[in-house]
C-alpha positions as CSV (number, residue, x, y, z in Angstrom):
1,X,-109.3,-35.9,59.8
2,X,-107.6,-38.9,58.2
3,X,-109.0,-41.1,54.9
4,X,-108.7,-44.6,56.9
5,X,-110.6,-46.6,59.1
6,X,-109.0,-45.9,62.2
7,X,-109.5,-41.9,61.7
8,X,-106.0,-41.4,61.5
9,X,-104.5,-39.8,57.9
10,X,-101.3,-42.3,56.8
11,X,-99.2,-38.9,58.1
12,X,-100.7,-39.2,61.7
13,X,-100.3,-42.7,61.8
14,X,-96.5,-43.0,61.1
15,X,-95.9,-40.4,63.2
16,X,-97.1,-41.4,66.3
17,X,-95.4,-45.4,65.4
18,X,-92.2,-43.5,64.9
19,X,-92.5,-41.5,68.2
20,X,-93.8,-44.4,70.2
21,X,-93.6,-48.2,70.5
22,X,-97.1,-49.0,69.2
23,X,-97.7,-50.7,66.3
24,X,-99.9,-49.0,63.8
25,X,-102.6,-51.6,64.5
26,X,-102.2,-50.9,68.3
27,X,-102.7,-47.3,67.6
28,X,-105.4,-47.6,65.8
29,X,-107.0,-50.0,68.6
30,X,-105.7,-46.9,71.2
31,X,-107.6,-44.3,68.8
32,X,-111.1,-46.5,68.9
33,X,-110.9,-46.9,72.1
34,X,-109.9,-43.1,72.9
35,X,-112.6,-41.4,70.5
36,X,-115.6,-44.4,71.3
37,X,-114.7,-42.6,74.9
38,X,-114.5,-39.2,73.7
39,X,-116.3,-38.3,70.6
40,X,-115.5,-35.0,71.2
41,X,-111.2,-36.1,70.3
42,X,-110.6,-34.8,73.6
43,X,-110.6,-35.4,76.9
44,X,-111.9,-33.8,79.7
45,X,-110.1,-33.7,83.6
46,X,-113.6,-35.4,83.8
47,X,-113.3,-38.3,81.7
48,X,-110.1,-38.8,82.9
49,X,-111.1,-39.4,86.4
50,X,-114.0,-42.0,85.4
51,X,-111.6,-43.8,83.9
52,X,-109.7,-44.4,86.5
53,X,-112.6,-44.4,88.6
54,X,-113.7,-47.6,86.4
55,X,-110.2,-49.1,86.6
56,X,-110.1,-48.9,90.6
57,X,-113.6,-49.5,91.5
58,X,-113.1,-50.1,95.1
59,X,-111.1,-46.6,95.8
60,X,-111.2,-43.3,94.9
61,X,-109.6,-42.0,92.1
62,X,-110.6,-38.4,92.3
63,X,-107.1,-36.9,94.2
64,X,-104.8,-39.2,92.4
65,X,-106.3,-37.7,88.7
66,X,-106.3,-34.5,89.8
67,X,-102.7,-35.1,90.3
68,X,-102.1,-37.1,87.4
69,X,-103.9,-35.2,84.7
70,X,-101.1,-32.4,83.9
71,X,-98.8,-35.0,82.5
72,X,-101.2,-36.2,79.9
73,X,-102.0,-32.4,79.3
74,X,-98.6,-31.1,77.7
75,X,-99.7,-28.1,76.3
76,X,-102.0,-27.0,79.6
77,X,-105.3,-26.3,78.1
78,X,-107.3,-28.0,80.4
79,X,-108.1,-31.6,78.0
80,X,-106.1,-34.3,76.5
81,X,-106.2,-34.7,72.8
82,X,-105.0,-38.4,71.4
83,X,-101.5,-37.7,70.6
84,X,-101.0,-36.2,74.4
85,X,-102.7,-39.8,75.4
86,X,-101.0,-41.6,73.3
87,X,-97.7,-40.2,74.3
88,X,-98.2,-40.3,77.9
89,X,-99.5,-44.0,77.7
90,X,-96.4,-45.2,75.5
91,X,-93.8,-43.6,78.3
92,X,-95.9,-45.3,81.0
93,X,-96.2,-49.0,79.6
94,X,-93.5,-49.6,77.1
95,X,-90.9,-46.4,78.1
96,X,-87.6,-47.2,79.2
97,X,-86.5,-47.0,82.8
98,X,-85.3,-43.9,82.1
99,X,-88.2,-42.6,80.3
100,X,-91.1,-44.1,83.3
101,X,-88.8,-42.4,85.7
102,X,-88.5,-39.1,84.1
103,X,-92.4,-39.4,83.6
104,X,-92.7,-40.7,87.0
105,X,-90.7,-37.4,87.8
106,X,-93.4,-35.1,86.4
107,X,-96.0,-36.7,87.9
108,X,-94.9,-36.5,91.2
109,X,-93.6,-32.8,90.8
110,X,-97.3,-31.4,91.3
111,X,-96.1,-27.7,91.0
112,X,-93.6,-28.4,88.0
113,X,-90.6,-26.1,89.6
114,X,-88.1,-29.2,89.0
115,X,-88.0,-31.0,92.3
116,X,-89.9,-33.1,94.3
117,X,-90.8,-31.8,97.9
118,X,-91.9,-34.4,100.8
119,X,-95.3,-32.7,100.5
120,X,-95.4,-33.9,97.1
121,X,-94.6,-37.4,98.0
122,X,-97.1,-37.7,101.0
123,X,-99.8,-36.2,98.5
124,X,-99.1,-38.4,95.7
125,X,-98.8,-41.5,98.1
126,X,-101.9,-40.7,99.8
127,X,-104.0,-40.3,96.4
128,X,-102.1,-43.7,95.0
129,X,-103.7,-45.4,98.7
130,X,-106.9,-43.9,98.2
131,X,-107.4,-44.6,94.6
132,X,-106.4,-48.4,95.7
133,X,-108.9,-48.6,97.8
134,X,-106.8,-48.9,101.1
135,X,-108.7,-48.4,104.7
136,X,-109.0,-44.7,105.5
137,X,-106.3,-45.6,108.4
138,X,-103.7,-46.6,106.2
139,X,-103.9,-43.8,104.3
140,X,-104.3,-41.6,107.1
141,X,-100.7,-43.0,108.2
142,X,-99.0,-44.9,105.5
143,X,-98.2,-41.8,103.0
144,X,-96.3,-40.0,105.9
145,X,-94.0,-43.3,106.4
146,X,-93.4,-44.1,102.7
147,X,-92.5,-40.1,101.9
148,X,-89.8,-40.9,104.7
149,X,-88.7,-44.1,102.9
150,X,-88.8,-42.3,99.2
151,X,-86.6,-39.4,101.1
152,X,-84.1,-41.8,102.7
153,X,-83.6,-43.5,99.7
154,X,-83.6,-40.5,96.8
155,X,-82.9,-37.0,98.7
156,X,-78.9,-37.9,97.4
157,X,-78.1,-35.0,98.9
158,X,-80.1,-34.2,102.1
159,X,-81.9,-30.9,100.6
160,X,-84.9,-32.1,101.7
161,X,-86.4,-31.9,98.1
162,X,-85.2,-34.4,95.3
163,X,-84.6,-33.3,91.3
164,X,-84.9,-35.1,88.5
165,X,-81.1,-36.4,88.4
166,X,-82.0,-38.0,92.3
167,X,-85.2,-39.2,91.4
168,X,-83.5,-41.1,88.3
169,X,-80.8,-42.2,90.0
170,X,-81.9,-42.6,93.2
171,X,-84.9,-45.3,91.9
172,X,-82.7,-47.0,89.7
173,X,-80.6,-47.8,92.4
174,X,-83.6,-49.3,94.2
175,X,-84.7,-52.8,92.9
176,X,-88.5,-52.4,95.0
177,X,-89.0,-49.3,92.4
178,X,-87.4,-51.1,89.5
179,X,-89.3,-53.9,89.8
180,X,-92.5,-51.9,89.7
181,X,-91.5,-50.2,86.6
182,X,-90.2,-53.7,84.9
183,X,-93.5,-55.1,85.5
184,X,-95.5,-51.8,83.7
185,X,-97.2,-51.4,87.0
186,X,-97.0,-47.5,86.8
187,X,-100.7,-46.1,87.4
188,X,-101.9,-45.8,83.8
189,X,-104.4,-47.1,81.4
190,X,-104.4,-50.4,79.8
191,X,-104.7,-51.3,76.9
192,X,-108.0,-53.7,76.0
């Protein structure tokens, strides 16, 4: 693949610092990490849940991946190479607002037709609860209440499903979801 330590050729390397805000040496610490926990350069729906599922000991991780895994997978075959990773991980910890809410977007748009549906929401919310850890009660109730709360405050113009313009400006206009995102608290990996 590359003539360096890290795997990655010089070429690979200064195009994922130009297309991100890693540091070379921070993506070569991503690409250790990434290959020491798949070998294979890719990974599977799998590996993706038992990393989460080693993140969030206490909950379960399996809905919220399942949900989660098509917007690491850009090109829809079924795995996550390093670049799709790498991509993903850069909007969700060093992104601007803009960028963590458009990604945000995408993850919470589970069929990818361009809007967000209170189905969506509740299912999303509930897998986030779960993975957690939360009491089966609270996530028996609580993801019904905060799809209400996400509606009232993003549904701009009462459709009853929210697009990507809503979502974006809806959120920033909220300082409980900008918080979240100024803090990097988005679901994602972190880096060791």
């Amino acid at each position: 693949m590359g003539n360096n330590e890290s795997g990655l050729s010089p070429r690979e390397l200064t195009d994922l610092e130009g297309v991100t805000a890693f540091s070379q040496t921070e993506i070569k610490d991503w690409y250790k990490q990434f290959h020491k926990g798949c070998p294979s350069g890719t990974m599977t729906k799998e590996q993706f849940r038992a990393m989460y599922e080693e993140a969030f000991k206490t909950g379960d991780a399996s809905q919220f991946t399942d949900c989660v895994f098509s917007t690491y997978d850009k090109d829809g075959n079924g795995t996550i190479d390093f670049r799709e990773f790498l991509l993903s991980t850069n909007l969700s910890t060093r992104g601007s607002i803009d960028e963590k809410l458009r990604w945000l977007f995408h993850m919470y748009d589970l069929d990818d037709n361009g809007y967000v549906t209170r189905k969506e929401v509740t299912q999303m919310c509930k897998a986030i609860l779960a993975m957690r850890g939360d009491d089966d009660a609270v996530v028996a109730v609580a993801p019904d209440r905060l799809a209400r709360a996400v509606f009232s405050t993003l549904d701009l113009d009462g459709d009853k499903r929210i697009n990507e313009f809503e979502f974006i400006l809806g959120a920033k206009g909220s300082p409980h979801i900008l918080a979240i995102l100024d803090k990097n608290q988005l679901p994602g990996p972190e880096a060791k």
